[in-house]
KOLVORO-234288 format. One record per residue (C-alpha): x, y, z. Coordinates in pm, 1 decimal, always signed. Layout:
> X; Y; Z $
...
This chain:
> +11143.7; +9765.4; +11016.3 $
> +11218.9; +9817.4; +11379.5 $
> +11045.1; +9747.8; +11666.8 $
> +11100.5; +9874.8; +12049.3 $
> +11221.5; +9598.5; +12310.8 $
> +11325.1; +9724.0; +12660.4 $
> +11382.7; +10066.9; +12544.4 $
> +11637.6; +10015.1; +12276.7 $
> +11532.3; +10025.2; +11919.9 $
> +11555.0; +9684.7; +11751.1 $
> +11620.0; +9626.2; +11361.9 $
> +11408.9; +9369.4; +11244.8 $
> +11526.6; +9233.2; +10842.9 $
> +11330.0; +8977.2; +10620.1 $
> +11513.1; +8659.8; +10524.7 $
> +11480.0; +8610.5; +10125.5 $
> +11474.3; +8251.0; +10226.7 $
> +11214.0; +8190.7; +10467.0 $
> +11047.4; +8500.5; +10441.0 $
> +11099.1; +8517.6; +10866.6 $
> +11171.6; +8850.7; +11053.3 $
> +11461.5; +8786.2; +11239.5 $
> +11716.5; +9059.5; +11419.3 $
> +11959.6; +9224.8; +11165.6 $
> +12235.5; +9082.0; +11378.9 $
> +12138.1; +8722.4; +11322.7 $
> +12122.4; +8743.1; +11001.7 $
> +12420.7; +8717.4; +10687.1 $
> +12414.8; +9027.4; +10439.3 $
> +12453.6; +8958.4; +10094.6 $
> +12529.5; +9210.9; +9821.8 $
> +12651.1; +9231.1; +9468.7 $
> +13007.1; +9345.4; +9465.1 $
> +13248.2; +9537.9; +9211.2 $
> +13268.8; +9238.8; +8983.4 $
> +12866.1; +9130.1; +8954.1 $
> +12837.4; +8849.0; +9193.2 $
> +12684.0; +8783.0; +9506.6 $
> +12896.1; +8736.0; +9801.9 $
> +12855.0; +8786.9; +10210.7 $
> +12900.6; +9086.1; +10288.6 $
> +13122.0; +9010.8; +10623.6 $
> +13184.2; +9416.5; +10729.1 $
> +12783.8; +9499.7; +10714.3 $
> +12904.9; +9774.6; +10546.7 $
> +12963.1; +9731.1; +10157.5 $
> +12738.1; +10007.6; +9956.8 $
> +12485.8; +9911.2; +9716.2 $
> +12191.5; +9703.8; +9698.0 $
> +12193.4; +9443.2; +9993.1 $
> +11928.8; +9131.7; +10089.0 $
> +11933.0; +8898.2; +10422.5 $
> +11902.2; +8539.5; +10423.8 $
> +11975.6; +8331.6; +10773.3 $
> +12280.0; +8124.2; +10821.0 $
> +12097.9; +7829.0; +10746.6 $
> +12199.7; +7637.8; +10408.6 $
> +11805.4; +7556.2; +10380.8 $
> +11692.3; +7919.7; +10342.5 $
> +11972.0; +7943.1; +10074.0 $
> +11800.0; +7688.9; +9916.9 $
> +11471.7; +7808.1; +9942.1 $
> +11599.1; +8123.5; +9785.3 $
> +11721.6; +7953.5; +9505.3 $
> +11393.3; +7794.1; +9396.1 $
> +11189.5; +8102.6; +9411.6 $
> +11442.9; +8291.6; +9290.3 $
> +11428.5; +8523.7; +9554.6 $
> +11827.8; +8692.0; +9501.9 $
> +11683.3; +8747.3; +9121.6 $
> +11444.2; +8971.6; +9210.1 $
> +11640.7; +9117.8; +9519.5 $
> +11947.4; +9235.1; +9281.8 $
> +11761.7; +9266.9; +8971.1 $
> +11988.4; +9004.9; +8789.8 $
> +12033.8; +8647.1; +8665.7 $
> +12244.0; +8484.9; +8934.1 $
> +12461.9; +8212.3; +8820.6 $
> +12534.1; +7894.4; +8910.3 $
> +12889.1; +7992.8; +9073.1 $
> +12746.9; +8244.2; +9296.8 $
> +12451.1; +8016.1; +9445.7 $
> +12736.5; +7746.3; +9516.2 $
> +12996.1; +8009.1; +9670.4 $
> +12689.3; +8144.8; +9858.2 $
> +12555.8; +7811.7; +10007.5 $
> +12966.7; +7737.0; +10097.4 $
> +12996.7; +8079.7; +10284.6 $
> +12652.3; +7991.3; +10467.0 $
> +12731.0; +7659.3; +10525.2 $
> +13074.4; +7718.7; +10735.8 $
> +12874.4; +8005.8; +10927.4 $
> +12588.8; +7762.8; +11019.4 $
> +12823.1; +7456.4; +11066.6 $
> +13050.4; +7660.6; +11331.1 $
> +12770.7; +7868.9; +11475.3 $
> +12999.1; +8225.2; +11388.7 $
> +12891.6; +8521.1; +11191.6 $
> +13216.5; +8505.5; +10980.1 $
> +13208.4; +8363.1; +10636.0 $
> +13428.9; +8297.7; +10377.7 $
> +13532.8; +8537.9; +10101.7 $
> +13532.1; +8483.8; +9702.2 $
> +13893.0; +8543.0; +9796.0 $
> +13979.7; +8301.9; +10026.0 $
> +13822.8; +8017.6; +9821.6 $
């Protein structure tokens, strides 16, 4: 969805979280990598099925009781992946940067 402000073209996602339309930029990609889970995906670039969720540790849990990254990957998410998820949120929303951390550095 996009919408025009000033001119430029602005890309508008959907939080699976708390369903708000934020800016693509202030929001935390999250896709299913090579292995199965769900991770950040840090480069905004990773192919493959992708959902947005805020950098807010609520909307991950909000997520998580509708069972909103279910239905966006088509998949039983486990346990592992909602905790690694709500860490990598967590650190962005506790330091205010768009960085997270990877399944690697844990």
């Amino acid at each position: 969805m996009t919408a025009k402000k000033t001119g430029k073209k602005l890309t508008l996602r959907r939080c699976i979280g708390c369903f708000e339309f934020k800016e693509k930029k202030d929001l935390i990609r999250l896709y299913k990598n090579e292995t199965g889970h769900i991770e950040a995906d840090v480069t905004l670039k990773a192919g493959g099925r992708g959902a947005y969720i805020c950098p807010d540790p609520e909307c991950v849990k909000k997520a998580q009781k509708r069972k909103a990254l279910e239905h966006s990957f088509k998949m039983r998410i486990s346990r592992e992946d909602y905790e690694t998820l709500m860490y990598q949120v967590d650190g962005c929303h506790d330091t205010g940067l768009r960085t997270v951390v990877t399944r690697e550095e844990l």
